[in-house]
C-alpha positions as CSV (number, residue, x, y, z in Angstrom):
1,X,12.2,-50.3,-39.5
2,X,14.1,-51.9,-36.8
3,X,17.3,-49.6,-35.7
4,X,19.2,-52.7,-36.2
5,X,18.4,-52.5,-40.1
6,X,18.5,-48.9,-40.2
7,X,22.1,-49.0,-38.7
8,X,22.6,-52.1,-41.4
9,X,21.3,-49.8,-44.5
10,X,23.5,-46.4,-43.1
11,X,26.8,-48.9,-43.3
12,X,25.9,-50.3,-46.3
13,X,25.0,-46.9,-48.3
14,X,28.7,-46.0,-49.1
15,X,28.7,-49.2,-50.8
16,X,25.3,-50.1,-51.9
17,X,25.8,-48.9,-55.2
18,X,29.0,-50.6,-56.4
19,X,28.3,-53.7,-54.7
20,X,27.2,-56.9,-56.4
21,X,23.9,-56.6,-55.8
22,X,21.9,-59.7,-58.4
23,X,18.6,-59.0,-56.8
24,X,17.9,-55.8,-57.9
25,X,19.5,-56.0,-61.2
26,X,17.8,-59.1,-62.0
27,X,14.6,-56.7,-61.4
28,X,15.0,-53.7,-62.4
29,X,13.7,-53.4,-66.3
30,X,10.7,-55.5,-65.1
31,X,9.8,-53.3,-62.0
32,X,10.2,-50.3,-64.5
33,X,8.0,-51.8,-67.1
34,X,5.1,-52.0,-64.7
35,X,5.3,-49.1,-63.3
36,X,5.4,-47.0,-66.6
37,X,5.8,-43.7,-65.2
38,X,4.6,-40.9,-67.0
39,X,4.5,-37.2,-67.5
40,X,1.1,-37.1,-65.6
41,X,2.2,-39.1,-62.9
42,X,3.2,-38.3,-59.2
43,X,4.7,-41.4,-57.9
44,X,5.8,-42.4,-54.4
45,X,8.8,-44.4,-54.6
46,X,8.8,-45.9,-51.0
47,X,11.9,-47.2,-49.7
48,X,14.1,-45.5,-52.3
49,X,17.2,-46.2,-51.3
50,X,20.0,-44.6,-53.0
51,X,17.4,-43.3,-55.6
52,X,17.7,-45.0,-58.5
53,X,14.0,-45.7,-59.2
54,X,13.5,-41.8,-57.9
55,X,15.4,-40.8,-60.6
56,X,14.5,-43.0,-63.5
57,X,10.5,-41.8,-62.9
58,X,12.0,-37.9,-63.5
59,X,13.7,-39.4,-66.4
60,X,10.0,-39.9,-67.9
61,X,8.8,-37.1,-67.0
62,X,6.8,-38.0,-63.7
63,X,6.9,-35.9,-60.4
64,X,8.4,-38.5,-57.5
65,X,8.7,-38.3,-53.7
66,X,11.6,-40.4,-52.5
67,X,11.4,-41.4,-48.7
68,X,13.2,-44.1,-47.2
69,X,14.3,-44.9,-43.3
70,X,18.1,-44.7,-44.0
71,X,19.7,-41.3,-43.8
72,X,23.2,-42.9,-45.4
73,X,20.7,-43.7,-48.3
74,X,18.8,-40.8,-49.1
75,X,22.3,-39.2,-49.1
76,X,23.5,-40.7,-51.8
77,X,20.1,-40.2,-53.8
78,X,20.4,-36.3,-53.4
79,X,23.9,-37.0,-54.8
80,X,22.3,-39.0,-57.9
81,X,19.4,-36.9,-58.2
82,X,20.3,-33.3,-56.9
83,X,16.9,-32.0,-57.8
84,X,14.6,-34.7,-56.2
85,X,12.5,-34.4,-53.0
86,X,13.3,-37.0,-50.5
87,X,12.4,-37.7,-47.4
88,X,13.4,-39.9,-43.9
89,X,10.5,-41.7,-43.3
90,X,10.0,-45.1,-41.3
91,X,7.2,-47.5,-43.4
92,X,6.2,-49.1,-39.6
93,X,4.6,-45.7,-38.9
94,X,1.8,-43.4,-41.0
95,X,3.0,-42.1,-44.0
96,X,3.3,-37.9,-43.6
97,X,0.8,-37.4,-46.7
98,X,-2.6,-36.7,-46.7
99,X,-5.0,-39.4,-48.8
100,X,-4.9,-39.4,-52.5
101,X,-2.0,-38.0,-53.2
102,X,-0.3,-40.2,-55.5
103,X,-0.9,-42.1,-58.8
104,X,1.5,-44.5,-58.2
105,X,3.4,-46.0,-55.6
106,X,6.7,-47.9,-56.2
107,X,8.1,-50.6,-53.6
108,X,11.3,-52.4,-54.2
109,X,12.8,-54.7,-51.7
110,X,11.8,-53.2,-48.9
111,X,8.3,-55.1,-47.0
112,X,10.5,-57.9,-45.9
113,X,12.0,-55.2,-43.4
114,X,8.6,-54.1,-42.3
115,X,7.0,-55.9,-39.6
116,X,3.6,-54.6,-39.8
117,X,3.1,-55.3,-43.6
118,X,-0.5,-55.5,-43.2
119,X,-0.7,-51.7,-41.9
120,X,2.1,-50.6,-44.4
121,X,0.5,-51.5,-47.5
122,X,-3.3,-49.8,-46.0
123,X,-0.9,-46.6,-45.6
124,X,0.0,-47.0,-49.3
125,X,-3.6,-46.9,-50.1
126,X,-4.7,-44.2,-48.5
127,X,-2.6,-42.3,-50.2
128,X,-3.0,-43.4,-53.4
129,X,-5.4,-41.3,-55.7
130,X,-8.5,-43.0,-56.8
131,X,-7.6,-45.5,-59.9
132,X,-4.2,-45.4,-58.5
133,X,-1.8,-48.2,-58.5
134,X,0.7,-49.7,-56.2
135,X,3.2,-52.4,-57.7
136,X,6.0,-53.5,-55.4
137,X,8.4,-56.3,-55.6
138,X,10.1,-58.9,-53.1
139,X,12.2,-61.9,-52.6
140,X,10.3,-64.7,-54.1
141,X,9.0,-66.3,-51.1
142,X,10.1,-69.9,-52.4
143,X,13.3,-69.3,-53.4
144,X,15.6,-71.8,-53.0
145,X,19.4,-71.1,-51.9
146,X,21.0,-74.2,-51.1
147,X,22.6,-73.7,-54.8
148,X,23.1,-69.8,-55.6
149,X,26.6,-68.9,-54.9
150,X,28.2,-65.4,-56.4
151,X,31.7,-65.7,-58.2
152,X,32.6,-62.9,-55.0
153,X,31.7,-62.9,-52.0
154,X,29.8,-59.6,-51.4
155,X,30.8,-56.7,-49.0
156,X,27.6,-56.8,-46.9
157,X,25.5,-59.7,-46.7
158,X,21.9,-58.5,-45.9
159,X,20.0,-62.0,-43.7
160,X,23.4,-61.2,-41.4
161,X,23.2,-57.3,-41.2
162,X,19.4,-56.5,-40.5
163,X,16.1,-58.2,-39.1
164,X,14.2,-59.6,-42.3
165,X,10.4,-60.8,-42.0
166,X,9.6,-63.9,-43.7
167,X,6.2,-63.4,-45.5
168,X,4.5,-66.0,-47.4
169,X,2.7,-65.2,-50.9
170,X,-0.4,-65.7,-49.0
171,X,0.9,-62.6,-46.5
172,X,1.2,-60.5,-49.9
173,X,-1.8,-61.4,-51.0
174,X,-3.9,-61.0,-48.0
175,X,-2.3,-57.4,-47.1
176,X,-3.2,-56.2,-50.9
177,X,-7.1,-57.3,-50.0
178,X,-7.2,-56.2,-46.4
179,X,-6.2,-52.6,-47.7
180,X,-9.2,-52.4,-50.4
181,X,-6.7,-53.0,-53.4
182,X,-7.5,-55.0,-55.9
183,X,-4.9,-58.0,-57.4
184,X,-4.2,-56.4,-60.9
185,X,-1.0,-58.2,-61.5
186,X,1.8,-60.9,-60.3
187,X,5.4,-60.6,-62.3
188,X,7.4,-63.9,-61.4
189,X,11.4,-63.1,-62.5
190,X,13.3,-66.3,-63.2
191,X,16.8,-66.6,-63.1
192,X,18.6,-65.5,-66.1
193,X,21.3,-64.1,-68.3
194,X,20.8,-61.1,-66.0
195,X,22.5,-62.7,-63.6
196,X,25.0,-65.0,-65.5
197,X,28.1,-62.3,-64.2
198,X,26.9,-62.4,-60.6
199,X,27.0,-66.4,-60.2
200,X,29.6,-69.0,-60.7
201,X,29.1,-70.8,-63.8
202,X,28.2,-74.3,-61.3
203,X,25.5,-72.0,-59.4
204,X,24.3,-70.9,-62.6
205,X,23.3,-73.8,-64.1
206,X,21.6,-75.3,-61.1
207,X,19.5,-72.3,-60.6
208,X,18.7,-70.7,-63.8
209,X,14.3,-70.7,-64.5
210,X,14.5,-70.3,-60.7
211,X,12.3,-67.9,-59.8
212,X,13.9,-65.4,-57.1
213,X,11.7,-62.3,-57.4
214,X,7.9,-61.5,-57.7
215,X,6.7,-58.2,-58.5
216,X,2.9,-57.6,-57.3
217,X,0.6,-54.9,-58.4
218,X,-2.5,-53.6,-57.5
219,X,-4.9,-50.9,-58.2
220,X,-7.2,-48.6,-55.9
221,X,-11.2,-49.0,-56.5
């Protein structure tokens, strides 16, 4: 990641948790579902933030690694999660795991920071096991905003804080192939009652069925 975001994700950290934050709680349950971590998994949750995913894989059972490129963040997911491993580590580079060492791989909201995306998502197949699978989610690349506006004004606004790479769903899509994966699955998340508290009730209405997440998954060999 760029120090710019890094410095934007360590300010933000303190907060991250308690601020309005629609786009992850408009996915989370679905990112969850596809995942389905188990007992016999080892999962990678890559850019974990302040751990929540970490922490709901050990809640079924699963061994998880938590890394992500924000020290401010994996702070507060050793405070959610005490007894998970985490660990800094900066997606632009090689991931510090030898190959096939994962079943899964969780992503959430985090390629649009990466600027080699290409190169990140080969990383995450080397180090998947055989059979393994890699499912991670973004903004939906033709999301609209001209009509989304939050009933308050959150504390940090993330387009202003950090440097954001615009990919198209061709980018996705061509990263997945380039690194061997195979397409499995493509979870669009509309707009919904998910979000009703988040938006004015004007904004609502215009944007509801909107679709302003995709979750993609794909599976090694």
């Amino acid at each position: 990641m760029t120090r710019r975001t890094t410095d934007a994700y360590n300010r933000w950290s303190e907060d991250y948790d308690s601020d309005p934050n629609p786009q992850t709680v408009l996915e989370r349950s679905d990112v969850l579902k596809m995942v389905a971590a188990n007992r016999r998994d080892c999962v990678l949750d890559a850019g974990c933030g302040t751990g929540f995913y970490t922490a709901e894989f050990f809640k079924k059972g699963a061994s998880a690694i938590g890394i992500d490129f924000s020290e401010g963040m994996l702070k507060q997911a050793r405070r959610r999660c005490p007894t998970g491993v985490f660990k800094k580590v900066n997606l632009n580079r090689n991931l510090p795991f030898p190959n096939s060492s994962f079943t899964k791989i969780n992503c959430a909201q985090v390629l649009k920071h990466v600027k080699n995306l290409a190169g990140a998502v080969r990383e995450f197949a080397r180090v998947l096991k055989p059979k393994g699978i890699l499912t991670f989610s973004v903004t939906h690349p033709e999301m609209k905003w001209d009509d989304y506006k939050m009933k308050s004004t959150p504390t940090f606004i993330l387009s202003q804080e950090s440097d954001i790479f615009h990919y198209r769903f061709a980018d996705y899509i061509d990263a997945i192939n380039l690194a061997g994966l195979k397409l499995s699955a493509i979870r669009q998340v509309p707009i919904g009652l998910r979000l009703m508290p988040y938006l004015t009730a004007a904004s609502y209405k215009k944007v509801k069925g909107q679709f302003q997440v995709v979750i993609f998954q794909a599976r090694k060999g």
